[in-house]
TORPA-4810 file (N, C-alpha, C, O; in nm, 3 decimals):
<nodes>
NODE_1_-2.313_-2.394_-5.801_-2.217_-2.363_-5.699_-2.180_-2.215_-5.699_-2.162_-2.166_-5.587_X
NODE_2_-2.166_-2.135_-5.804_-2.149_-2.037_-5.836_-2.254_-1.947_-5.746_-2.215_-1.854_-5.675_X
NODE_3_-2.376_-1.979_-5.756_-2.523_-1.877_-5.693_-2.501_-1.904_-5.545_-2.534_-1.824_-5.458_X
NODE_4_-2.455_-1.996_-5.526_-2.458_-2.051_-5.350_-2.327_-1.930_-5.265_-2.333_-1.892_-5.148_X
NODE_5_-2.233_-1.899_-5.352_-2.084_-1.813_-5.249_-2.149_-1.696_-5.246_-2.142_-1.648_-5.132_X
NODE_6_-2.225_-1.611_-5.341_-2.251_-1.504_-5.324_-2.342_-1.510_-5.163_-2.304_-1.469_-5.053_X
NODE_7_-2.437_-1.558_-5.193_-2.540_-1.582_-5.094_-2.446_-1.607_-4.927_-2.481_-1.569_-4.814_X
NODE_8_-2.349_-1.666_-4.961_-2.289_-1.690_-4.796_-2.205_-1.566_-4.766_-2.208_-1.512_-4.656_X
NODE_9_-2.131_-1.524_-4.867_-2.107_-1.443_-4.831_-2.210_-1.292_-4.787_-2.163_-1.202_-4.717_X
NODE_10_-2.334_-1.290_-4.835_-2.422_-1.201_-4.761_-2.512_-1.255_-4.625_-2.602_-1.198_-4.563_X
NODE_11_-2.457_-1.371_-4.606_-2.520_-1.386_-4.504_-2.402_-1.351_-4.397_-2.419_-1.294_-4.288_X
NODE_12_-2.275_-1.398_-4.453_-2.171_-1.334_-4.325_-2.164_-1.176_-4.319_-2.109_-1.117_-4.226_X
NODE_13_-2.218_-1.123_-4.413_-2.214_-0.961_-4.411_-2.291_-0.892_-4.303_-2.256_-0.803_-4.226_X
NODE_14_-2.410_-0.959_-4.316_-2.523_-0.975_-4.235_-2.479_-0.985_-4.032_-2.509_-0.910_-3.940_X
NODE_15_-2.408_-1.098_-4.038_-2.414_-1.157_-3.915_-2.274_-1.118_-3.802_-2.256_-1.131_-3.681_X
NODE_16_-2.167_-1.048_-3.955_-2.084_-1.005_-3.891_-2.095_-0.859_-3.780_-2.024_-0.857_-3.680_X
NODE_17_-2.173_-0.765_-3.804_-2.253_-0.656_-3.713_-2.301_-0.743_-3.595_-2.277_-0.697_-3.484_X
NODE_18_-2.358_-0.847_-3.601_-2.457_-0.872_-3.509_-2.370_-0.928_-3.394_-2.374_-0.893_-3.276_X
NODE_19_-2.279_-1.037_-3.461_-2.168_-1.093_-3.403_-2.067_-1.012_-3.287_-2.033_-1.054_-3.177_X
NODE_20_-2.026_-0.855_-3.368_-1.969_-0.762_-3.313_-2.024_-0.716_-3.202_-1.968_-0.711_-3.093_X
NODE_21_-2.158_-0.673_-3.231_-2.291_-0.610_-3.141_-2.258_-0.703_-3.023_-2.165_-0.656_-2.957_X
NODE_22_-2.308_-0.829_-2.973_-2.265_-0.920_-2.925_-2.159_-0.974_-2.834_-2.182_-1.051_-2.741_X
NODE_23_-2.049_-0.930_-2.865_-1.888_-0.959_-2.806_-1.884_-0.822_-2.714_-1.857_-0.830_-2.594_X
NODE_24_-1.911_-0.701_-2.775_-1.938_-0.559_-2.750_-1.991_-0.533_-2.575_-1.950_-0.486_-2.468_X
NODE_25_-2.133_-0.611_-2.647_-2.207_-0.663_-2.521_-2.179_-0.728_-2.364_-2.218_-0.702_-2.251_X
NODE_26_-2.092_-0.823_-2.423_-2.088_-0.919_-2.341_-1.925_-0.883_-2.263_-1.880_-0.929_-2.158_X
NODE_27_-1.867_-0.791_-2.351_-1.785_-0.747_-2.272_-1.782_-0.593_-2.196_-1.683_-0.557_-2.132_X
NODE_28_-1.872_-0.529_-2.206_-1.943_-0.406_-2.136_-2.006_-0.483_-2.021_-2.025_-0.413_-1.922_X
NODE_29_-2.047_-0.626_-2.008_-2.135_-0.628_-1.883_-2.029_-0.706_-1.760_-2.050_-0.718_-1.639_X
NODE_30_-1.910_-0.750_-1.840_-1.860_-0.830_-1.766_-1.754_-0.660_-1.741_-1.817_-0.621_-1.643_X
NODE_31_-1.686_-0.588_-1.756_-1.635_-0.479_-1.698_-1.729_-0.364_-1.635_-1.687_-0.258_-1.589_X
NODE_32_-1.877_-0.408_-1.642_-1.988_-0.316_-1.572_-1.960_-0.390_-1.405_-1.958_-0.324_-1.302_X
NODE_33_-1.942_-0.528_-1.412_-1.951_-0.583_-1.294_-1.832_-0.625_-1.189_-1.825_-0.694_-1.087_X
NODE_34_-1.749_-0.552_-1.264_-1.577_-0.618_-1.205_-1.528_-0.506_-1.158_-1.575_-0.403_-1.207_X
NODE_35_-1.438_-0.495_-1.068_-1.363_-0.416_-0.961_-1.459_-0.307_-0.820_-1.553_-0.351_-0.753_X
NODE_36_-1.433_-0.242_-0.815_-1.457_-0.181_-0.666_-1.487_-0.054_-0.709_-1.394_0.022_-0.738_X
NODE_37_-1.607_-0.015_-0.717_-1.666_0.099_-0.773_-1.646_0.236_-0.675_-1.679_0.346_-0.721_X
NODE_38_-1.584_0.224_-0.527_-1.488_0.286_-0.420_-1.320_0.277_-0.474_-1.227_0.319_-0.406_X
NODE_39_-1.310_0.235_-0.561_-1.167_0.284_-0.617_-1.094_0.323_-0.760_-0.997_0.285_-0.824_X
NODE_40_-1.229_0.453_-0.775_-1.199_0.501_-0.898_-1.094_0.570_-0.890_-1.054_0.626_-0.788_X
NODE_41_-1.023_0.569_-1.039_-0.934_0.663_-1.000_-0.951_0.841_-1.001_-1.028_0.905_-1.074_X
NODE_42_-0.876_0.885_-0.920_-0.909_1.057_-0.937_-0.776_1.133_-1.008_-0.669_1.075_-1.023_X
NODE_43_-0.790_1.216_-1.032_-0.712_1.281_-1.153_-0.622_1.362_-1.035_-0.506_1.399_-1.051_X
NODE_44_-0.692_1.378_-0.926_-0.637_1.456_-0.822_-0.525_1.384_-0.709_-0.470_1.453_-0.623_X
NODE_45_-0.508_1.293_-0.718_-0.465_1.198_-0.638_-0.293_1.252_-0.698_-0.246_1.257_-0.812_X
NODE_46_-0.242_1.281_-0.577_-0.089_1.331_-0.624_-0.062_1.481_-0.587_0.042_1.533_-0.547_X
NODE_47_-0.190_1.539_-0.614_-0.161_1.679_-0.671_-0.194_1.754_-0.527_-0.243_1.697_-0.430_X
NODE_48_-0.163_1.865_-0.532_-0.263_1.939_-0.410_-0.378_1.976_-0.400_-0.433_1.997_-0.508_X
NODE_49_-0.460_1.997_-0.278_-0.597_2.015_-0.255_-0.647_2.116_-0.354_-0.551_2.147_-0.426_X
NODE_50_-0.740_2.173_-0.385_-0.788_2.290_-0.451_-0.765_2.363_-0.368_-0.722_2.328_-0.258_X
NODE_51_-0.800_2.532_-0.414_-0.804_2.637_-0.331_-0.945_2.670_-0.268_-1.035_2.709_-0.342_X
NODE_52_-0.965_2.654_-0.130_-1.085_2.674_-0.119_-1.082_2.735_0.039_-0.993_2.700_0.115_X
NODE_53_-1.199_2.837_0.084_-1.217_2.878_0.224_-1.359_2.903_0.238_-1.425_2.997_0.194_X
NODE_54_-1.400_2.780_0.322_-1.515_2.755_0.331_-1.522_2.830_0.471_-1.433_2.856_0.551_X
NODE_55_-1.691_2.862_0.473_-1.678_2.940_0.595_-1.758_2.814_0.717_-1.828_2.740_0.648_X
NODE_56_-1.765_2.775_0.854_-1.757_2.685_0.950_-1.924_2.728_0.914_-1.966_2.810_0.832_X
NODE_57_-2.001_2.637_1.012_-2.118_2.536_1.015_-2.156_2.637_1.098_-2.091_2.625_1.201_X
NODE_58_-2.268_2.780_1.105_-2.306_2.794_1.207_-2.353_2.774_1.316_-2.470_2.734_1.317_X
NODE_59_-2.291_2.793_1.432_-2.400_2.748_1.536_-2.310_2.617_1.616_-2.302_2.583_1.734_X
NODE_60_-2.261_2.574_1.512_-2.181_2.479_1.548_-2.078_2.429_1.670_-1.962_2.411_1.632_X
NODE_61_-2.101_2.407_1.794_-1.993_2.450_1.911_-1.957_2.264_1.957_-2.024_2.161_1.950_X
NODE_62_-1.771_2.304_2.017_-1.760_2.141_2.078_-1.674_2.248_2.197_-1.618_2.357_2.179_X
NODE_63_-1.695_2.158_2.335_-1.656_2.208_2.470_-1.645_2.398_2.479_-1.553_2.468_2.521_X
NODE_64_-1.764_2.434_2.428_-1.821_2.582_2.418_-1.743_2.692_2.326_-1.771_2.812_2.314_X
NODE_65_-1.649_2.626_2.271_-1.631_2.732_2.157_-1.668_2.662_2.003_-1.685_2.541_1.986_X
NODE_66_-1.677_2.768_1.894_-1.704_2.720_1.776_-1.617_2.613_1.721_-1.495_2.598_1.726_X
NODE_67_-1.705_2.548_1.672_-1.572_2.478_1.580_-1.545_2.571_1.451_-1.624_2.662_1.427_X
NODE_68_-1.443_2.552_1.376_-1.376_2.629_1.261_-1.448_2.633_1.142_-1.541_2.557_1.115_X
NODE_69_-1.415_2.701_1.085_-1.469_2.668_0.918_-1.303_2.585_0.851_-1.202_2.555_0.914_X
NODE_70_-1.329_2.571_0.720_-1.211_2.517_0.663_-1.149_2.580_0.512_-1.209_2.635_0.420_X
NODE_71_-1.046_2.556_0.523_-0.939_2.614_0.432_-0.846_2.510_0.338_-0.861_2.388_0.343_X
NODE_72_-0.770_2.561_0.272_-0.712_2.465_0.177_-0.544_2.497_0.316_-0.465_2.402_0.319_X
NODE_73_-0.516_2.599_0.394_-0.436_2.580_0.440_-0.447_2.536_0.563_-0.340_2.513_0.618_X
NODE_74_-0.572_2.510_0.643_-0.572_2.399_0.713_-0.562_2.238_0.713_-0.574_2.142_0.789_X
NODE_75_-0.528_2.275_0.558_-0.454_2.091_0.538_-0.345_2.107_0.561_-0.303_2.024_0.480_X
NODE_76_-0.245_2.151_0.613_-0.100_2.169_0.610_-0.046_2.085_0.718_-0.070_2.090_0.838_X
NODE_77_-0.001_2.040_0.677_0.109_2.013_0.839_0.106_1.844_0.903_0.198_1.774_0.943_X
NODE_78_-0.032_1.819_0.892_-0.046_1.682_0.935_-0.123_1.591_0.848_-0.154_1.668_0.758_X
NODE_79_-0.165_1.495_0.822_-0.181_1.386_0.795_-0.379_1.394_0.834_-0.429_1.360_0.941_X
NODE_80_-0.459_1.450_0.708_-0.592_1.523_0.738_-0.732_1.399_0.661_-0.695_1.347_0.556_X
NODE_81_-0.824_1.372_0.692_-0.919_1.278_0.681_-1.055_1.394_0.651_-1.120_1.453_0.738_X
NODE_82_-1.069_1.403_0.507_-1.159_1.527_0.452_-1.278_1.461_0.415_-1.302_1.429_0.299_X
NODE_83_-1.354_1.439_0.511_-1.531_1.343_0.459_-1.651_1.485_0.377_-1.697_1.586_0.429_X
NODE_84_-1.664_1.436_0.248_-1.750_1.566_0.201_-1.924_1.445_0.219_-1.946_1.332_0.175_X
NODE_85_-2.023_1.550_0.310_-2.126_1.413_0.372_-2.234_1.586_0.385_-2.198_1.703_0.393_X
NODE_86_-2.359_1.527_0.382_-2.496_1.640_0.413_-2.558_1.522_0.459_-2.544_1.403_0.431_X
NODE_87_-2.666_1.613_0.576_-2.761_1.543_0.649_-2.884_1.474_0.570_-2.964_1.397_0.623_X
NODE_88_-2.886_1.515_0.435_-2.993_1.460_0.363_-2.917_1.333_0.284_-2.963_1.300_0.175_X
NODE_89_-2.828_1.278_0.325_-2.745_1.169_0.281_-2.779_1.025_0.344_-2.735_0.997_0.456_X
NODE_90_-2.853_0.939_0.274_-2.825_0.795_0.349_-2.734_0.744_0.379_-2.708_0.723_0.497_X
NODE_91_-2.679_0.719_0.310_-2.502_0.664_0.338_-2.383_0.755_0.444_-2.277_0.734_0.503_X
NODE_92_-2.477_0.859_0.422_-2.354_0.970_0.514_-2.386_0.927_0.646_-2.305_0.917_0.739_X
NODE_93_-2.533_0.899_0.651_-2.558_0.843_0.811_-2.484_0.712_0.830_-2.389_0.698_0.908_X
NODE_94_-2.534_0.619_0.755_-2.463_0.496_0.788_-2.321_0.522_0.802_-2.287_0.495_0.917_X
NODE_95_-2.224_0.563_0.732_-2.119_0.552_0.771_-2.095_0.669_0.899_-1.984_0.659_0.952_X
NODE_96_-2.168_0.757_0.943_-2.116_0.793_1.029_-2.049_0.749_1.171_-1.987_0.816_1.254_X
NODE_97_-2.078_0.639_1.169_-2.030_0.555_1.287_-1.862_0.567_1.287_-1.781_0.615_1.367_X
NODE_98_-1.853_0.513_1.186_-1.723_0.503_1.139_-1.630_0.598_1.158_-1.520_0.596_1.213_X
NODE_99_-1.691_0.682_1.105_-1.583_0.838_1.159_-1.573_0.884_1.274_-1.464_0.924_1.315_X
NODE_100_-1.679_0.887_1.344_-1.640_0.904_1.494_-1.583_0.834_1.556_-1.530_0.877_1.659_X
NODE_101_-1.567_0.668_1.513_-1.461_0.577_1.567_-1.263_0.656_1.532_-1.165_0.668_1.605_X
NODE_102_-1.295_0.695_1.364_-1.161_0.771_1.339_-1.081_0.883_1.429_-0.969_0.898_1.477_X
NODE_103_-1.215_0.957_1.421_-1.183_1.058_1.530_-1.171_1.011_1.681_-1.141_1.097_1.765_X
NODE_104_-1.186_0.925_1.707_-1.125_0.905_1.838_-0.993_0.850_1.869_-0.965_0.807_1.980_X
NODE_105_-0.894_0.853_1.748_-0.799_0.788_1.743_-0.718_0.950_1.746_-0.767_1.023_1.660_X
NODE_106_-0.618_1.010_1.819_-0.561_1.077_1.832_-0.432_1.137_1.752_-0.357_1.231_1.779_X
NODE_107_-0.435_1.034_1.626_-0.328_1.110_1.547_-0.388_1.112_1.422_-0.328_1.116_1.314_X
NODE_108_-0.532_1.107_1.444_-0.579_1.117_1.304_-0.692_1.239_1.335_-0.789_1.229_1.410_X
NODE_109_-0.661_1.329_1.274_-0.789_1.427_1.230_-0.872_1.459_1.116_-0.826_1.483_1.005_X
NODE_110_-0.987_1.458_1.144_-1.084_1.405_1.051_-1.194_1.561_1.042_-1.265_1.604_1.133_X
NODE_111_-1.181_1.601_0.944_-1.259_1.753_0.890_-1.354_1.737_0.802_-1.347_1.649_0.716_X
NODE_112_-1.469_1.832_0.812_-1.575_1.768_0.693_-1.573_1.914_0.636_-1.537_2.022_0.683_X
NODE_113_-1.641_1.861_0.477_-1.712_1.963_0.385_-1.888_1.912_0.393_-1.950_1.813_0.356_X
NODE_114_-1.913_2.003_0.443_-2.077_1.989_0.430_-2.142_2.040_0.316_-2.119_2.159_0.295_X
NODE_115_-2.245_1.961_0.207_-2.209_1.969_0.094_-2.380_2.016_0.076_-2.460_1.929_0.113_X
NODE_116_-2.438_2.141_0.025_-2.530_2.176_-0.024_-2.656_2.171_0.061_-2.774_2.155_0.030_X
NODE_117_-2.604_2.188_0.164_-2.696_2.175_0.289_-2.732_2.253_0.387_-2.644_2.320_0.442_X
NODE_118_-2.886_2.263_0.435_-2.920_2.367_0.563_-2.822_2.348_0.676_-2.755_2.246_0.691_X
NODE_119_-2.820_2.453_0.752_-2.696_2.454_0.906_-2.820_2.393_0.984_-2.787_2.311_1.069_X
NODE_120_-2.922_2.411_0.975_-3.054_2.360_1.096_-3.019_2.233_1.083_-2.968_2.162_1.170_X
NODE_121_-3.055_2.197_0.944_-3.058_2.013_0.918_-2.894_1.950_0.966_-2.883_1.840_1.019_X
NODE_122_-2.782_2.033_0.939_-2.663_1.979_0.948_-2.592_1.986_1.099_-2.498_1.916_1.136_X
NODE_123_-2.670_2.100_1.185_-2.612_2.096_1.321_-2.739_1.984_1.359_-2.696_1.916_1.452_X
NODE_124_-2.836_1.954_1.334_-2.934_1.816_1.420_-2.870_1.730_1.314_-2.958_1.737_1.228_X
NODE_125_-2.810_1.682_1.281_-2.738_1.578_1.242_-2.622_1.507_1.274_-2.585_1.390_1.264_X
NODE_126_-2.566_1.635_1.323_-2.452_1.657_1.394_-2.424_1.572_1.576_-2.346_1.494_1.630_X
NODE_127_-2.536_1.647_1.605_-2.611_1.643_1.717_-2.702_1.492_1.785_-2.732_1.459_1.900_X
NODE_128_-2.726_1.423_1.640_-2.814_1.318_1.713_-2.742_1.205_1.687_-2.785_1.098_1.731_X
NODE_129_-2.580_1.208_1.588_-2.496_1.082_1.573_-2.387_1.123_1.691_-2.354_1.047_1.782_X
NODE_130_-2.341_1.248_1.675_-2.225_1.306_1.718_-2.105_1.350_1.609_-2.077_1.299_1.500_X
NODE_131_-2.052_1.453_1.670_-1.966_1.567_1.583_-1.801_1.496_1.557_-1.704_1.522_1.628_X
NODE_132_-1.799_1.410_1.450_-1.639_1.350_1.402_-1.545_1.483_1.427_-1.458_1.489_1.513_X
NODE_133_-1.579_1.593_1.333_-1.506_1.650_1.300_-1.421_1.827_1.331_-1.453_1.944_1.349_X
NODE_134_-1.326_1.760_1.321_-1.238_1.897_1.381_-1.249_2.061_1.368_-1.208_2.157_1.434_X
NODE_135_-1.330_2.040_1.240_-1.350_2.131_1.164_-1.477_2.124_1.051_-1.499_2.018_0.992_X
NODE_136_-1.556_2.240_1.025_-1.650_2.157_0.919_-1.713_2.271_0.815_-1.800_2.353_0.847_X
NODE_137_-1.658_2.260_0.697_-1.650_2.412_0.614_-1.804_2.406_0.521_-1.866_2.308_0.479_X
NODE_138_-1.822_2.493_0.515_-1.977_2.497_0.444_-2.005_2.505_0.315_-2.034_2.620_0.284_X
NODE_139_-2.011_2.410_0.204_-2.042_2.427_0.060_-2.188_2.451_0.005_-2.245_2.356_-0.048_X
NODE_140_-2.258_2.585_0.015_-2.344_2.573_0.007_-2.402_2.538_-0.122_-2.512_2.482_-0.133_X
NODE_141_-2.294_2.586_-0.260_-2.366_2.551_-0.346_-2.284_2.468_-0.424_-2.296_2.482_-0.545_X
NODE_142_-2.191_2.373_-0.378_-2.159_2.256_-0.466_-2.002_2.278_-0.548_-1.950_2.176_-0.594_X
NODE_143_-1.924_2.420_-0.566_-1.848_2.458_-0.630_-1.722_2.368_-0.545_-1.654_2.283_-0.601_X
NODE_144_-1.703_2.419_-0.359_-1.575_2.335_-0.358_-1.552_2.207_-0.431_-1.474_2.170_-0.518_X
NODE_145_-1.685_2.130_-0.338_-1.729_1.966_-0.381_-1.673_1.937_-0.534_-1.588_1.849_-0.548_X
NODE_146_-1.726_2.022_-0.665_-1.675_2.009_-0.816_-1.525_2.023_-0.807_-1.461_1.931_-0.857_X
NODE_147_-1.447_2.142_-0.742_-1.310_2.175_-0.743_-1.270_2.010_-0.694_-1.243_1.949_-0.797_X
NODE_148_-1.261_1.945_-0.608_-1.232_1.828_-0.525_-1.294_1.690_-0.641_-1.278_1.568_-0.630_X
NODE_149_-1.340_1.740_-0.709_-1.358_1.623_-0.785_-1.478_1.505_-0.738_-1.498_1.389_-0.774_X
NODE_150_-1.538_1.587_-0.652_-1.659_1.460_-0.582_-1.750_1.408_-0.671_-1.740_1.468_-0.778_X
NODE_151_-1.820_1.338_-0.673_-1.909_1.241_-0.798_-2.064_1.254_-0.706_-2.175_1.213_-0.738_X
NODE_152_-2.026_1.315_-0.603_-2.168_1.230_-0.502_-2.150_1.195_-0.383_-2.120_1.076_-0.372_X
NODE_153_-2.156_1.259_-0.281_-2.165_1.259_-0.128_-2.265_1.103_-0.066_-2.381_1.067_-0.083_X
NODE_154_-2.128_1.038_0.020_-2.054_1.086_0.093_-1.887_1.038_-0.014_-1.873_0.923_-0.054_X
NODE_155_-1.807_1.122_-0.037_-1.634_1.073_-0.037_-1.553_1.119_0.049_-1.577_1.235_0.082_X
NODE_156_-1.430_1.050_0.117_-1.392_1.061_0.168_-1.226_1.099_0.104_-1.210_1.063_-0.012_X
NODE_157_-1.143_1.146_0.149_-1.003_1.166_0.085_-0.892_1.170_0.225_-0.930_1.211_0.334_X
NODE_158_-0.820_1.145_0.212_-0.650_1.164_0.313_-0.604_1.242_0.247_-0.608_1.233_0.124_X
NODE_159_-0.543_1.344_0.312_-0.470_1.414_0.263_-0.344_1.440_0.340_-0.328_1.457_0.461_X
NODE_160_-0.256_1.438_0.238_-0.091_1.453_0.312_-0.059_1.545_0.394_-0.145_1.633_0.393_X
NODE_161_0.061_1.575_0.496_0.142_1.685_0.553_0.182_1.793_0.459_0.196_1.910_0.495_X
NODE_162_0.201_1.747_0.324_0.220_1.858_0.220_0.103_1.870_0.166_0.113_1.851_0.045_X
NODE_163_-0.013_1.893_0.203_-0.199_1.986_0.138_-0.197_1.871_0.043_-0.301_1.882_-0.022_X
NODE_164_-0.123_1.754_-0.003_-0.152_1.678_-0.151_-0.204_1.560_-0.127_-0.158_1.473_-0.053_X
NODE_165_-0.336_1.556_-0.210_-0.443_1.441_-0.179_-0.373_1.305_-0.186_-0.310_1.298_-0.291_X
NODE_166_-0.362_1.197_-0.114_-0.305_1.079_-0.139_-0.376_0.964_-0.140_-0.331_0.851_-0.161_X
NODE_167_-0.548_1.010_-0.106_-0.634_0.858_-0.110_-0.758_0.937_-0.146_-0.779_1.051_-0.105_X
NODE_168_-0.863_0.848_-0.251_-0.995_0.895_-0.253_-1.093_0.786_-0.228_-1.111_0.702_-0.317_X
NODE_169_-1.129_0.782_-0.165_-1.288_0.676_-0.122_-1.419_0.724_-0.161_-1.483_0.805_-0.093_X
NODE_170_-1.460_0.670_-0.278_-1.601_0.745_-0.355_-1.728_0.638_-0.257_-1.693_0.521_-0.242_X
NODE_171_-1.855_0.674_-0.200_-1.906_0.606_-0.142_-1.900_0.620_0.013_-1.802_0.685_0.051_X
NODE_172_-1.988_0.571_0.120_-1.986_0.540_0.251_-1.872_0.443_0.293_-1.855_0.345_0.222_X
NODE_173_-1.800_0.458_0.391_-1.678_0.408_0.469_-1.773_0.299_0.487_-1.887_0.332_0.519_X
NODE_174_-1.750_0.190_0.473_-1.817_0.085_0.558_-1.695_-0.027_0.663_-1.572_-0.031_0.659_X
NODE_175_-1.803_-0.114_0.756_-1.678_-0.223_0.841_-1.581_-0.238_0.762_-1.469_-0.216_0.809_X
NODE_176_-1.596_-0.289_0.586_-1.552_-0.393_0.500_-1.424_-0.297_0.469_-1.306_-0.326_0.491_X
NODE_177_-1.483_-0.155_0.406_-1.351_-0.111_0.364_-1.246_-0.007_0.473_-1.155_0.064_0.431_X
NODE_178_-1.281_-0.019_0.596_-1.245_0.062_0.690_-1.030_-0.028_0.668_-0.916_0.012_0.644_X
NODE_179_-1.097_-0.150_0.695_-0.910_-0.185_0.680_-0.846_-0.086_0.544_-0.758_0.000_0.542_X
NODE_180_-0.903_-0.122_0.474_-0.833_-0.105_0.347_-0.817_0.058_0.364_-0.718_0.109_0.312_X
NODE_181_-0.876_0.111_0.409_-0.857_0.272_0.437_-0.783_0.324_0.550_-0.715_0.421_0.517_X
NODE_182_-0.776_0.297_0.649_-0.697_0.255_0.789_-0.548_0.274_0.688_-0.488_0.381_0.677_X
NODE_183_-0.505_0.129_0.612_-0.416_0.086_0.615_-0.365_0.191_0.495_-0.252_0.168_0.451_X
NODE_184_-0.435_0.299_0.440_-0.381_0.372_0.333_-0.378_0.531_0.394_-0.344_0.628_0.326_X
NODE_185_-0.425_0.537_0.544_-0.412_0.640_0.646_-0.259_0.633_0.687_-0.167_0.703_0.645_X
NODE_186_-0.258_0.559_0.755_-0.110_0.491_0.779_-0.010_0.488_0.712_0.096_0.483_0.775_X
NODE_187_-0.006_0.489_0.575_0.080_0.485_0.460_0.118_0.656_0.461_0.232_0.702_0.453_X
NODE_188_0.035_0.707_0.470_0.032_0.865_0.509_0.092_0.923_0.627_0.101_1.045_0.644_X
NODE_189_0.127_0.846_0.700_0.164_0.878_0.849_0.344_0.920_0.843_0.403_0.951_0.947_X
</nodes>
């Protein structure tokens, strides 16, 4: 009886790693697969926009004058819908529907950051869905996009009457989450 405890106890020595390994596992896959991968949180959410002055989309015109470039103080004042999207984006297309539905709603203005992208490719992009936005500032090499905290085009953000971010949408706007975004526009109003 004596030779037999040692032995169990090296077999639980053994099995206790594996056991751990295991639970480890099985609870990494079940929090890999749970919640809404569009509602991470951002560190920025609260705070104010970054500082940034992007210069407008060349070439770019709506009812024959240019549209603008964008600024951190053209968030001021109203209640602003900041889509960071490039024409080499799948998802930026698909959801583009969506935003031009936004923008046709009159108390909502909707501004883009165009994110690491040609003006050729981004004004025929522009051009063959149609132009959401009020304004559309040019990131050519990715720095605003990092300041803003983006993960990966397309995200979308609201931003308050006081420049301070109050919603982030990582991912394409789709039908599904348009309520849920709508209704956190509004909260902003």
């Amino acid at each position: 009886m004596v030779e037999t405890e040692p032995w169990s106890r090296r077999r639980l020595l053994f099995l206790l790693p594996v056991l751990f390994f295991f639970g480890l596992a099985i609870l990494f896959v079940f929090r890999l697969f749970s919640g809404d991968p569009s509602r991470v949180p951002s560190a920025l959410i609260g705070r104010p926009v970054p500082t940034f002055n992007l210069e407008p989309l060349e070439g770019l015109h709506a009812a024959g004058k240019p549209i603008p470039g964008l600024s951190t103080e053209d968030l001021k004042g109203r209640t602003t819908v900041v889509n960071v999207w490039a024409s080499w984006c799948a998802p930026c297309r698909q959801e583009h529907p969506l935003l031009v539905e936004l923008a046709q709603d009159p108390s909502i203005r909707v501004v883009g950051i165009n994110y690491k992208d040609k003006a050729e490719n981004a004004r025929r992009f522009l051009g063959a869905l149609g132009n959401p936005y009020a304004a559309v500032g040019v990131d050519p090499n990715g720095r605003t996009a990092i300041d803003w905290g983006v993960y990966g085009v397309p995200e979308t953000f609201i931003v308050g009457p006081d420049g301070t971010i109050r919603h982030k949408h990582i991912g394409p706007l789709t039908p599904e989450a348009l309520p849920g975004f709508k209704a956190a526009l509004q909260a902003q109003s």
